[in-house]
C-alpha positions, 0 to 999 in steps of 0.5 A: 641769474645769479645767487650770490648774496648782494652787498649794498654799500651805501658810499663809494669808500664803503663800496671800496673797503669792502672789496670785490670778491667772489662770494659776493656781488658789491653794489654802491648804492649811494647815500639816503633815502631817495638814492637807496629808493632809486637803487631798489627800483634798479636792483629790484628782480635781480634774482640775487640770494641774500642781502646785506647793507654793510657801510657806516653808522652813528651810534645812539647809544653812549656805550658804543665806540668808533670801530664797533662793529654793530649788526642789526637785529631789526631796522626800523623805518618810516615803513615799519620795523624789518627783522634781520638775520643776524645770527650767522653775520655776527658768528663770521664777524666775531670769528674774524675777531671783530667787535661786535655789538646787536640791536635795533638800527633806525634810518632816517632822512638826515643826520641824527644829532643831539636830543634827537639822537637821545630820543631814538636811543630812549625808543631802543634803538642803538644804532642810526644810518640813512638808507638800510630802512630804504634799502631793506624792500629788497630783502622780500623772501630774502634773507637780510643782514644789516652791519655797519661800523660805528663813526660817530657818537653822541659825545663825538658826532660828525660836526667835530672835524676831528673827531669825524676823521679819527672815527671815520679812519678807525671804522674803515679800517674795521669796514675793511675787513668785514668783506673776509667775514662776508665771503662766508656767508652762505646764500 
């Protein structure tokens, strides 16, 4: 069995710009709920060490920018509220010179937009994706890391083509070089 931590992609291009690497295995995972239930059911014994869901995110919170690169102290899901260890994720990244931002990250089952997104960020949220809620039943007796990059906000959501594009292409620049910060991580 092997212990190397476990990156969960939820995308191909997040599978892709985070690279292969020796200090990790990358899984894609696919996007959603339902996928990232039928990757758990997959993955599920493993043996793999710690765990991370690294891919992209929607910011809630109108401080944040495309490119920030934001690790979750806690997700919070339709299950309950998952703590994460953040602490040695944000040391690696913030010596590879990333911007880094913490907080609690929701996942739903769709798009957050609007008052909506509003809603979660009044509930403390800063952060909003689709699957690391789902994903984070694999992290039982494991240590677990969320970090995702930033594409969309509230003044610039996904339903602006260009704004999508340019946020889009500034955080996979930044995706692309969290996987050096990974090959750090100690299982």
């Amino acid at each position: 069995m092997s212990h190397k931590p476990l990156v969960l992609a939820p995308l191909a291009v997040e599978a892709i710009a985070i690279g292969r690497r020796a200090g990790y295995r990358v899984v894609r995972t696919g996007m959603g709920p339902d996928k990232s239930r039928r990757a758990v059911r997959k993955l599920a014994g493993s043996g793999s060490g710690a765990i991370a869901v690294v891919g992209f995110c929607g910011a809630l919170d109108p401080a944040l920018r495309p490119g920030d690169v934001f690790i979750a102290d806690e997700v919070r899901g339709p299950d309950g509220v998952v703590v994460c260890d953040a602490d040695e994720v944000t040391a690696l990244c913030e010596a590879a010179g990333l911007k880094v931002v913490r907080g609690a990250l929701v996942s739903t089952d769709h798009i957050v937009t609007g008052e909506e997104r509003a809603a979660l960020f009044a509930e403390g949220a800063r952060a909003v994706d689709m699957e690391s809620a789902y994903l984070a039943e694999l992290a039982a007796g494991r240590r677990f890391a969320v970090i995702r990059v930033v594409v969309d906000t509230p003044s610039r959501e996904l339903s602006s083509p260009l704004h999508t594009a340019v946020g889009g292409a500034r955080a996979l620049r930044v995706l692309s070089r969290i996987g050096a910060a990974l090959d750090h991580w100690v299982n």
